[in-house]
N, C-alpha and C positions, 0 to 999 in steps of 0.2 A: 642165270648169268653165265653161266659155266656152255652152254650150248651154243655152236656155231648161229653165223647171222643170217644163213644160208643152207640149205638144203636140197640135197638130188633127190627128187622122188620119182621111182618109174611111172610112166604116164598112165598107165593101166588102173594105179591106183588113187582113186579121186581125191580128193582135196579134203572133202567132207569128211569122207572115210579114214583119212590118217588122222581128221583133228577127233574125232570120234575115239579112233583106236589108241590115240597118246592117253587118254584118260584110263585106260588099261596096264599101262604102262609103270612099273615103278617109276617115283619121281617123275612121270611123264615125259621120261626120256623117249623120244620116240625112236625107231629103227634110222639109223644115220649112215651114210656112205661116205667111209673113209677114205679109199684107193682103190685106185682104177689100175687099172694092167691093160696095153695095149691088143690084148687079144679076144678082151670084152670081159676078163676077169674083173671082181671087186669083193672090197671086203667091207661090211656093213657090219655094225655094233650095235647093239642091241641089249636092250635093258631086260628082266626077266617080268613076266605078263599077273599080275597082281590074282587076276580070279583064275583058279585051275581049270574051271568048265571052260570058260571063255579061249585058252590057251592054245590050244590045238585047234580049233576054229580061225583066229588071230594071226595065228603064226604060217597059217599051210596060208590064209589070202596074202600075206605078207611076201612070201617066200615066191608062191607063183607070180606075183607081180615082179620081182626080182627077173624069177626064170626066166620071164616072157622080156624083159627088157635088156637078157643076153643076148647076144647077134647071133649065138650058136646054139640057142635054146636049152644052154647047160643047166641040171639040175644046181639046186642050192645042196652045197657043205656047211650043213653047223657043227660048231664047234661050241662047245661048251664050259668057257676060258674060266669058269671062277674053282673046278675042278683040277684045271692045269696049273694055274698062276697064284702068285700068292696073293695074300687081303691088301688094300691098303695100309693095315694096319701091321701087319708084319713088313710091309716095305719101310716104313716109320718107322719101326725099331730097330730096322735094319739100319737106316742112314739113323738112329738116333750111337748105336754102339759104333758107327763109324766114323762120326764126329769124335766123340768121346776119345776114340783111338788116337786119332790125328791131333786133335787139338789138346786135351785133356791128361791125355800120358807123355812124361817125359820118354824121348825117343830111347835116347841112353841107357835107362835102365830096362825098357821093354825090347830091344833091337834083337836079343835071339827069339825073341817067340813072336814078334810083330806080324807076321808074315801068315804063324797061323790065328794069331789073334784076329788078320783082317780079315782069316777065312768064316772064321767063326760066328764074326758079323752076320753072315750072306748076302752082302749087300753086290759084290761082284757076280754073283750066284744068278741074283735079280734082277742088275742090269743088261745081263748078257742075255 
């Protein structure tokens, strides 16, 4: 329910082959294309690949199907965002202590430390 209705797939990469390769897939998220950049750039999301053997086989057909469907035959940049960004799970605690702040504390008695109170959240940390 949570996946688009619609999907870009580069043409290189058959049909059979993606519905084959989403079974690899955690949650069978399959590889999705976010955003296009008018230069032939794009940024595609990507679930992480259940069987390790399988992973590197998966990912390099995946990635050259990508490359082959830039106009300028640019190599793929991965990036590996669950290293960089934080869990869902810390974003939800995040907006849970930021509720809490706003709604839950009188302002009056919190207003010299609110400030670093809302830092403290990291909910401003997360959106940025």
């Amino acid at each position: 329910p949570s996946l688009p209705e619609y999907f870009v797939v580069p043409s290189s990469l058959a049909d059979q082959d993606l519905k084959l390769y989403s079974y690899s897939f955690i949650g069978r998220r399959m590889p999705s294309w976010s955003w296009n950049h008018p230069n032939g750039s794009a940024l595609v999301r990507m679930a992480n690949i259940k069987d390790v053997l399988q992973q590197r086989r998966i990912d390099q057909r995946i990635c050259n199907a990508i490359t082959r469907s830039h106009p300028l035959r640019s190599d793929v940049y991965k990036s590996d965002l669950d290293k960089c960004l934080p869990s869902i799970q810390e974003i939800q605690a995040a907006y849970v202590k930021l509720k809490q702040l706003c709604v839950n504390e009188p302002f009056e008695e919190t207003e010299e430390k609110w400030l670093s109170s809302l830092e403290n959240t990291r909910w401003l940390e997360y959106i940025r």
